[in-house]
C-alpha positions as CSV (number, residue, x, y, z in Angstrom):
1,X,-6.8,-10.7,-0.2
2,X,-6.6,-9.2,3.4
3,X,-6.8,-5.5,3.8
4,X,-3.9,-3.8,4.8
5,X,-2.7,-2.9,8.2
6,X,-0.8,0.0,9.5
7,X,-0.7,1.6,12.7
8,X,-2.6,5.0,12.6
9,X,-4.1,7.5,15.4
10,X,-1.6,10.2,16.9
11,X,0.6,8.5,19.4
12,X,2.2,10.2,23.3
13,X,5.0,11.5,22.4
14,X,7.3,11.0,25.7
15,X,11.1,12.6,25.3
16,X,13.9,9.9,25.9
17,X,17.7,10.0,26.6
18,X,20.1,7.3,26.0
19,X,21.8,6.2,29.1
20,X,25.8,7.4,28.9
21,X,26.9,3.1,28.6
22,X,24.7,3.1,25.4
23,X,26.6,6.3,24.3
24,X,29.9,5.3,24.9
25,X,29.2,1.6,22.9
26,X,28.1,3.9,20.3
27,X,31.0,6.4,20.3
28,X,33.2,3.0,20.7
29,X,32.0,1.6,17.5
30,X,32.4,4.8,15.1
31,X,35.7,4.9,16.5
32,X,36.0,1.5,15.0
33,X,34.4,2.7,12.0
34,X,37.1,5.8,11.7
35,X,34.8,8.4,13.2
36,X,36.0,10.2,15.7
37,X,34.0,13.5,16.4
38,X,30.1,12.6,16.9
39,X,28.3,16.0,17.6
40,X,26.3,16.1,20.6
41,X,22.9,17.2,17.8
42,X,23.7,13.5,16.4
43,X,22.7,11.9,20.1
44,X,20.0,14.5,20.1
45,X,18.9,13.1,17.0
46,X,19.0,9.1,18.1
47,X,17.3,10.1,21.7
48,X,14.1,11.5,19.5
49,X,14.5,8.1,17.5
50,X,14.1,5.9,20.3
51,X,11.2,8.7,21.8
52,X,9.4,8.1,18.4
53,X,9.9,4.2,18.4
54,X,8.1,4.0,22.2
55,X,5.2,5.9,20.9
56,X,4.9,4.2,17.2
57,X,5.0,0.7,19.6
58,X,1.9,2.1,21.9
59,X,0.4,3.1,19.0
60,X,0.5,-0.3,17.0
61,X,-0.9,-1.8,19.9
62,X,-3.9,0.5,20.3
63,X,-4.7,-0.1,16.3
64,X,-4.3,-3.9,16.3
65,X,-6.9,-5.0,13.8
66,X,-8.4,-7.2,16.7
67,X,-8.8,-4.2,18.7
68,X,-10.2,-2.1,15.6
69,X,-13.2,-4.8,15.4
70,X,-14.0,-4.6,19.0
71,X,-13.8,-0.6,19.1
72,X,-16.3,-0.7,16.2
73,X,-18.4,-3.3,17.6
74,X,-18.4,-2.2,21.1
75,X,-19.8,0.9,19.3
76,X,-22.1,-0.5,17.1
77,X,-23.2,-2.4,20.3
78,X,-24.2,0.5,22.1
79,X,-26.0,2.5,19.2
80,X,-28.2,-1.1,19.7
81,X,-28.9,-0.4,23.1
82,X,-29.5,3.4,22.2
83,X,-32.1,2.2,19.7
84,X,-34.0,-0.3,22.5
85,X,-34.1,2.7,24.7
86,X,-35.8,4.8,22.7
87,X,-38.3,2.4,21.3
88,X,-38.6,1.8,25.4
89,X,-39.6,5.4,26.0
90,X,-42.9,6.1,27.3
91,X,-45.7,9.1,25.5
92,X,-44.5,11.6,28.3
93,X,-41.1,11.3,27.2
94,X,-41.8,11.3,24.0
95,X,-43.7,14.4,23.9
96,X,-41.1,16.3,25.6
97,X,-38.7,15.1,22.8
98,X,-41.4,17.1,20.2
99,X,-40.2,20.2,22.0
100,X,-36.7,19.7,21.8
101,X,-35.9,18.8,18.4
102,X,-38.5,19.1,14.9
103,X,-39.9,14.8,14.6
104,X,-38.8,14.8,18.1
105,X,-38.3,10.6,18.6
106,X,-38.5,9.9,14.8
107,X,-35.4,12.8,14.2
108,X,-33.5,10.7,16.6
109,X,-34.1,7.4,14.7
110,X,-33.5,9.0,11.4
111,X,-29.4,9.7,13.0
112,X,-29.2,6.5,14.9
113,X,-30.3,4.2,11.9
114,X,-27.5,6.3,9.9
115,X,-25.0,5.7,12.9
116,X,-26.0,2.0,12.9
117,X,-25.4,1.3,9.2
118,X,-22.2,2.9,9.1
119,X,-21.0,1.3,12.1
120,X,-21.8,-1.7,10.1
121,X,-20.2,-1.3,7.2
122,X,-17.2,0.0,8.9
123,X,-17.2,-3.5,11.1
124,X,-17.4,-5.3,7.1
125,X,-14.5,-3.6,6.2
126,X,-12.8,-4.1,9.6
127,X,-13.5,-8.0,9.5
128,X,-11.0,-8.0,5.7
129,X,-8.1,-7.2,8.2
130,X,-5.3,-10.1,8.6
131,X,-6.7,-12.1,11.2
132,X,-3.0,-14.3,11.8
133,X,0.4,-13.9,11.0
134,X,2.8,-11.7,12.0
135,X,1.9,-7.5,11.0
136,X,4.1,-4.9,9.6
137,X,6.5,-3.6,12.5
138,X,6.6,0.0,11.5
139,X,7.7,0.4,14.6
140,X,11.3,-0.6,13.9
141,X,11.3,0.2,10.8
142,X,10.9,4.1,11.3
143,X,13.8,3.5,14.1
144,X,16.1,2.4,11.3
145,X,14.8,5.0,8.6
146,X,15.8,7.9,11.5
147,X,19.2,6.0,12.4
148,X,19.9,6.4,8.4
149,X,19.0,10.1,8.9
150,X,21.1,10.6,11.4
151,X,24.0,8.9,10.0
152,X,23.9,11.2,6.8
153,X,23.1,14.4,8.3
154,X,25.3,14.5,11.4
155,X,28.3,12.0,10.6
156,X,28.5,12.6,7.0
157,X,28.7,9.1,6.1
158,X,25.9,7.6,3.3
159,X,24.6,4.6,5.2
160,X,24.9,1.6,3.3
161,X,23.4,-2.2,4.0
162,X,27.3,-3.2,4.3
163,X,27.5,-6.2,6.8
164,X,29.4,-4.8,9.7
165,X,29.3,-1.1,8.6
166,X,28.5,1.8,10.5
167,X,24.4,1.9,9.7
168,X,24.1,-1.8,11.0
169,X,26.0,-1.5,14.2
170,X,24.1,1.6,15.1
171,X,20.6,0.3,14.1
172,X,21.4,-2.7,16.4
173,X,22.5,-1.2,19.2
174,X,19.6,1.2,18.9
175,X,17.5,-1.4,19.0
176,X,18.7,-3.4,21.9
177,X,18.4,0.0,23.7
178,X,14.8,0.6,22.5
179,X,13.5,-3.3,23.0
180,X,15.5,-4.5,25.9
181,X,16.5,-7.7,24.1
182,X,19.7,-8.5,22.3
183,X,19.1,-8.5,18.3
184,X,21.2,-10.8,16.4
185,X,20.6,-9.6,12.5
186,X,19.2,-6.7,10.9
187,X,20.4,-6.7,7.5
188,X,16.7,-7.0,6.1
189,X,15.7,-4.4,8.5
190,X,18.2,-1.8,7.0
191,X,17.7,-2.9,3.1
192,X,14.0,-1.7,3.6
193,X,14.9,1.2,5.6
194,X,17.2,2.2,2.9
195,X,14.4,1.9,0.3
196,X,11.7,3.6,2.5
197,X,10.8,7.2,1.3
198,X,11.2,9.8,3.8
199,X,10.0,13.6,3.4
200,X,11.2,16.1,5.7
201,X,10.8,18.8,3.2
202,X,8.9,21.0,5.7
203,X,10.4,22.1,9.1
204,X,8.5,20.3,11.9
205,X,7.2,17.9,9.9
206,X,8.6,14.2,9.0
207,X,6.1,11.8,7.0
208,X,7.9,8.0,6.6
209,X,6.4,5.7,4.0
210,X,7.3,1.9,3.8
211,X,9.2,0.9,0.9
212,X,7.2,-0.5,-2.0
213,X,6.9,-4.1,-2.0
214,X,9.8,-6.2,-3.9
């Protein structure tokens, strides 16, 4: 069975502010919805959604499992090289290495044959990644788990997979806004969003986990 693959690394962070047409479609469909007052902290709230998509993207991109084998084994590469260079080095050099580290030469093989078996292992593990199909996209996911948020905390309304209702008009028009391209149906989208946990327990702190599979 493939290993599993998520996005991780610490992503930029860049801040984001919906353009005032994407405010007033929003503002136009609560009103159809029966909400009237939307709080300027409930905008606040879907700008830092759409902030935290951009960089969840760029960082899915980075951790592609593709890109995690050629990281590792343009690493595992260059410890190689490392190692022909030193078994290159000529007596001279290698005498001044006795008076730089204790085993001067043979200290520095000791590390690098370490470095190298590592690196290999970690290429094993790297090569159990999905190598086709389409991956998790966490990206849109966490979009839709912070439009829930917002719903609830700022409109007062428990968002709901209703077809229509006021969590799937938002999520898609938050997603149009954050991908460019028109989006036709979400309703999967929000069901999982809905079952993803979410733990904001601690100011300044937000940890999303995907829903367990069905």
């Amino acid at each position: 069975m493939p290993r599993p693959w998520g996005p991780t690394g610490v992503g930029d962070f860049d801040p984001y502010k919906i353009g005032d047409q994407s405010r007033k479609q929003i503002v136009l469909e609560l009103k159809n919805h029966g909400i009237e007052s939307v709080s300027s902290a409930f905008f606040d709230a879907l700008d830092m959604a759409v902030a935290f998509f951009n960089s969840n993207q760029a960082m899915a991109e980075s951790s592609k499992p593709a890109k995690v084998r050629k990281n590792i084994q343009n690493a595992l590469d260059a410890a190689l090289v490392l190692n022909d260079r030193l078994n290159a080095l000529d007596g001279n050099s290698r005498y001044l290495m006795n008076d730089v580290v204790d085993e001067g030469v043979h200290h520095l093989y000791n590390s690098l044959e370490f470095i190298i078996h590592s690196l290999s292992e970690a290429s094993n593990l790297a090569n159990q990644y999905q190598k086709n199909g389409r991956l998790p996209d966490y990206a849109r996911l966490w979009l839709a788990v912070d439009v829930a948020s917002a719903i609830k905390k700022y409109l007062g309304v428990p968002p709901t997979t209703t077809r229509g209702g006021v969590f799937e008009s938002v999520v898609t028009i938050m997603l149009e806004i954050a991908t460019g391209n028109v989006v036709s149906d979400v309703n999967d989208l929000i069901r999982r969003a809905l079952k993803a946990r979410r733990n904001d327990d601690h100011p300044g702190f937000i940890e999303n986990l995907p829903p367990e599979p069905d």
